[in-house]
C-alpha positions in Angstrom: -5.2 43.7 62.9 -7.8 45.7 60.3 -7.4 44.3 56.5 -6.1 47.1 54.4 -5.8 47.5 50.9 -2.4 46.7 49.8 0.0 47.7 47.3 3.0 45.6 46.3 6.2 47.2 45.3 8.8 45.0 44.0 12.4 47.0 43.5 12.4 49.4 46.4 14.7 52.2 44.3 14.0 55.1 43.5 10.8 54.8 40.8 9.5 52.3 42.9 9.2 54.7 45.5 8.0 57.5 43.6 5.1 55.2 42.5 4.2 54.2 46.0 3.8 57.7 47.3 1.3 58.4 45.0 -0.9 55.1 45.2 -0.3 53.9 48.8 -1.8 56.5 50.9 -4.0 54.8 53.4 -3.2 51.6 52.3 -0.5 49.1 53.4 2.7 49.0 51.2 4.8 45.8 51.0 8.1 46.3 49.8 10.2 43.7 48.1 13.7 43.6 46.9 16.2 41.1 46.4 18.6 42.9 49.2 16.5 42.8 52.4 18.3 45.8 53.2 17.3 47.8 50.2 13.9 47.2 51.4 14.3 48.2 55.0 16.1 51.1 53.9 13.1 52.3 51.7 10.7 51.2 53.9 12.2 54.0 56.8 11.8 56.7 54.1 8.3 56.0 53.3 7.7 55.2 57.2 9.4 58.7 58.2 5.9 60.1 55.7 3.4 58.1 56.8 2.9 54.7 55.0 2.3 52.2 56.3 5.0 48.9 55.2 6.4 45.9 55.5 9.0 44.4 54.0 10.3 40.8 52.3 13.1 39.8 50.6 11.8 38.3 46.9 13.6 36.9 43.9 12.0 38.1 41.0 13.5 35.5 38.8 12.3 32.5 41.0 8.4 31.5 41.5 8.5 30.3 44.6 9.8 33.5 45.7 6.9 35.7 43.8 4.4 33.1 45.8 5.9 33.4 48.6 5.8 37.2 48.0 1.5 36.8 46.9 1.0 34.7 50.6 2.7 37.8 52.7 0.7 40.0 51.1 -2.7 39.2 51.4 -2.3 38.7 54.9 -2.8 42.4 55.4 -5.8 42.0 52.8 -6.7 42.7 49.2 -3.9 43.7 46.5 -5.1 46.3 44.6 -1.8 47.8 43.7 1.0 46.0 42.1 4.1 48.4 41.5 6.8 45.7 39.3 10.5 48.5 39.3 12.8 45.2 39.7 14.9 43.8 37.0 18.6 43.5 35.9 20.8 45.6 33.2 22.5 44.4 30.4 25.9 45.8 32.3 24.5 44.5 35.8 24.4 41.1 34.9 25.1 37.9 32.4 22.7 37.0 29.9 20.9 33.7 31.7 20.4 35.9 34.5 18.8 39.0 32.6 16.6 36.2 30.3 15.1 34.6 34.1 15.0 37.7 36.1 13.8 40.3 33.5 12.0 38.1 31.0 10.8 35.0 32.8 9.9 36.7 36.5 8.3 39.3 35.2 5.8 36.9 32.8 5.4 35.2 35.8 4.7 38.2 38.6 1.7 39.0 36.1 0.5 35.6 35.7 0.3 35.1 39.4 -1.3 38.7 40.5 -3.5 38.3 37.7 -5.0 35.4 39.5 -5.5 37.2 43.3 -5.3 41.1 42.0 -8.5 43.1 43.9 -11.3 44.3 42.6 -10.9 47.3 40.5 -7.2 46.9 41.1 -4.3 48.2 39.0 -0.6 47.6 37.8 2.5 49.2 36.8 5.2 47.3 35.1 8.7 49.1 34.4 9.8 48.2 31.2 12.6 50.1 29.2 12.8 52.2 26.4 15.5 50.0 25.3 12.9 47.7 23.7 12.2 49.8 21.1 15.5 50.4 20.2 14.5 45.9 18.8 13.4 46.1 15.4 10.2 44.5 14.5 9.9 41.2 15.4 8.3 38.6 12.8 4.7 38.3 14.2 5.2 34.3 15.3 8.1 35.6 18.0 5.3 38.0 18.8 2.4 35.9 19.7 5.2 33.7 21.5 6.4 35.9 23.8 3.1 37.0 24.6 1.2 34.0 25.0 3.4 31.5 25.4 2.9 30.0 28.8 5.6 30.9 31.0 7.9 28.0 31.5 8.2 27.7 28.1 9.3 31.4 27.4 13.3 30.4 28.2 13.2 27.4 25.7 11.8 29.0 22.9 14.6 28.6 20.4 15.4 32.6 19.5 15.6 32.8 23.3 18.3 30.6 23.7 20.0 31.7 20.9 20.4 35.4 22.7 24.2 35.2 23.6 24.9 39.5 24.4 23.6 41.2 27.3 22.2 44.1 25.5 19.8 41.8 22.9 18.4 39.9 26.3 17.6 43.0 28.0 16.2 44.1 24.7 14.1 41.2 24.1 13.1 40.9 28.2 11.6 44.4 27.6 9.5 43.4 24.5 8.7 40.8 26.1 7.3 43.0 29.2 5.3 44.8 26.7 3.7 41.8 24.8 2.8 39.7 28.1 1.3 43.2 29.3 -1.1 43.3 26.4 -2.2 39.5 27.2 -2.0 39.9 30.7 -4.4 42.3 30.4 -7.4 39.9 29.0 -6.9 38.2 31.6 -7.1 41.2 34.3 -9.8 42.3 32.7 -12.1 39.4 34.2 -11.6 40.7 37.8 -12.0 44.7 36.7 -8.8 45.5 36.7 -6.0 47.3 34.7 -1.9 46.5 33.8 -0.1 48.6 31.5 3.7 48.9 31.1 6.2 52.4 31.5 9.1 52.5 29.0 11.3 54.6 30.5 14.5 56.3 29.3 17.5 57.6 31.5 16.0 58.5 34.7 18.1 59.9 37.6 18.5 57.5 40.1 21.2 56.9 42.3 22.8 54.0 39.9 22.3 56.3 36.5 23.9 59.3 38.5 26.6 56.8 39.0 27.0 56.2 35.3 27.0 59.8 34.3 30.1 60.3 36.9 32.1 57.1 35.6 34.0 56.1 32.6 31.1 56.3 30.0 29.7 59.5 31.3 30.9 61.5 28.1 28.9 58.7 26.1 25.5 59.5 28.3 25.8 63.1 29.1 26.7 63.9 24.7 23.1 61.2 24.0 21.5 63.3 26.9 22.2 66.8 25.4 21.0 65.8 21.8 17.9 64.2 22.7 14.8 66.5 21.8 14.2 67.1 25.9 18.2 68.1 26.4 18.3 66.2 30.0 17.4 63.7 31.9 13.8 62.6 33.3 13.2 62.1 37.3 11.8 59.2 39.2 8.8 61.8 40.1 7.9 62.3 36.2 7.8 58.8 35.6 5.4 58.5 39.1 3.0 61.1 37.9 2.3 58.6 34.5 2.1 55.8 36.8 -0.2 57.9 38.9 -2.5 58.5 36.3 -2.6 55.1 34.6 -3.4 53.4 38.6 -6.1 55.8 39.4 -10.0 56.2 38.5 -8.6 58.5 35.4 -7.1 55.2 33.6 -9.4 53.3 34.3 -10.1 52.6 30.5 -6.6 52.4 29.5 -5.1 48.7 29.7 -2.5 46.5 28.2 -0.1 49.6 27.1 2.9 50.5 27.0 4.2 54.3 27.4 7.4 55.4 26.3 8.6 58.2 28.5 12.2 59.4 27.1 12.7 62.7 26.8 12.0 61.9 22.8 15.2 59.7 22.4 13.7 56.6 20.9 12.3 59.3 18.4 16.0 60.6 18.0 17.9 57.3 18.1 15.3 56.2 14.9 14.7 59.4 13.0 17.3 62.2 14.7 20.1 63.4 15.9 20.6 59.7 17.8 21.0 57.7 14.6 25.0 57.4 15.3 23.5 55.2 18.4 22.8 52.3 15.8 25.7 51.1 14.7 26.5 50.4 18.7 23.6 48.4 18.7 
C-alpha cells in the first residue's frame, strides 16, 4: 500500500466533518470517535465523496488510547493534519469526566502529535466560546494551565476544587486555548502550525436537538439578540479551519478564534448581559 499523507479527525460529528472535506482531499482520513459506530457512520458519508478513511474507536480522555490512535495512523504515512472536534458538555457529562476528557485529553492529544506531526503540518483544535464567558484568570493559573506538564494539570489545586459542570467546561476550554499557545513553540520546531476555534451555537444534530427541547425558548430568545440574529453552521466554522490549515495561515499559530455570531461581545457589553447572573 502507497504512504499517503494523513489527516486525523477525532469526533466524527458534524464540524469534524466539515473540516475534513476541506483538508483531506487526496489524502487518507482516519476517523476517531469514542462510538465506533459514529465513526463508521461518518466514514460512509465521506466515502460516498471520495476520501479515502479508516476508522478507530479512541478515548480522548485516556493516553493509551490517543497512542494507540498516533500508531494507526502513521501506518498509512505522515500526519500532516490533525482535526481535534471531540469533547464532552457541561449537560453531557459529570465534572471528573469533562476535567479528563476535555481538559486533560486534549493537553495530551497536542503533546503527543506535537512530537510525530509532518513536516509543514497543521492543527485544529475545537474549543468553545464558553471560555470566554471565564473572567480573567490571575496570571499564575495561566502559566499553569499552559505549561504545566500534563499529568499534573488534574491535581493542580483550583482544578480540583471545580465542583459544577459549567466552571469545568469553562476552565477545559481556557485551558485549550493556553496549551494551544505553548503547544505551538513546540510545533514550531518541526514547521508546523496549531491554533484553536471558539465556537458558539453551531447547528449540529445535538444543538438542533436542544433548540426543539425544554430549554429551546432559553436558546432560540440568546439566538435572536445576538448581533448575527441566528445560528452559525458546521460549513462556516470549516471555511476558518480551512484557512488557518492551508498555505494562507501559514504564519498564524498558537490562536484562538472566536467565531459566535458576536455573542461573547453581547453576553459582556450587549444585549446578553442578563446571561451573567446564570453564570
Amino acid at each position: 500500500m502507497s504512504k499517503k499523507d494523513v489527516v486525523v479527525l477525532l469526533g466524527a460529528g458534524s464540524i469534524g466533518q466539515a473540516i475534513a472535506r476541506r483538508v483531506g482531499a487526496g489524502k487518507h482520513v482516519v476517523l476517531a470517535d469514542l462510538k465506533q459506530d459514529n465513526a463508521e457512520r461518518s466514514a460512509k458519508i465521506l466515502e460516498d465523496a471520495g476520501f479515502e478513511t479508516s476508522t478507530i474507536s479512541t478515548d480522548l480522555g485516556s493516553k493509551d488510547s490517543i497512542l494507540k490512535l498516533i500508531e494507526h495512523a502513521l501506518t498509512f504515512g505522515e500526519v500532516k493534519n490533525l482535526i481535534n472536534a471531540a469533547g464532552v458538555s457541561p449537560s453531557q457529562a459529570s465534572v471528573q469526566d469533562i476535567l479528563r476528557v476535555d481538559l486533560y485529553g486534549t493537553a495530551v492529544l497536542l503533546e503527543e502529535f506535537g512530537k510525530i506531526i509532518g513536516e509543514n503540518g497543521s492543527g485544529v483544535v475545537i474549543s468553545s466560546q464558553s471560555g470566554h464567558r471565564l473572567g480573567a484568570l490571575p496570571e499564575e493559573q495561566n502559566e499553569q494551565l499552559a505549561a504545566s506538564p500534563v499529568e499534573e494539570l488534574l491535581n493542580l489545586p483550583f482544578i480540583k476544587s471545580i465542583n459544577d459542570t459549567l466552571k469545568a467546561y469553562q476552565y477545559s476550554k481556557r485551558c485549550n486555548v493556553l496549551r494551544v499557545m505553548f503547544e505551538a513553540t513546540r510545533w514550531g520546531k518541526r514547521n508546523a502550525t496549531i491554533n484553536s476555534i471558539s465556537p458558539g451555537i453551531i447547528i449540529t444534530p445535538l444543538a438542533n436537538d436542544e433548540l426543539h427541547g425544554p430549554r429551546a425558548e432559553g436558546y432560540l430568545k440568546m439566538l435572536r439578540l445576538c448581533p448575527a440574529g441566528r445560528a452559525g453552521t458546521p460549513d462556516e466554522v470549516g471555511d476558518l479551519a480551512e484557512f488557518l490549515m492551508s498555505s494562507r495561515g501559514r504564519w498564524i499559530s498558537g490562536s484562538d478564534f472566536l467565531i459566535d455570531g458576536g455573542t461573547t461581545a453581547s453576553y459582556w457589553y450587549g444585549d446578553l448581559q442578563y446571561l451573567k447572573a446564570t453564570h
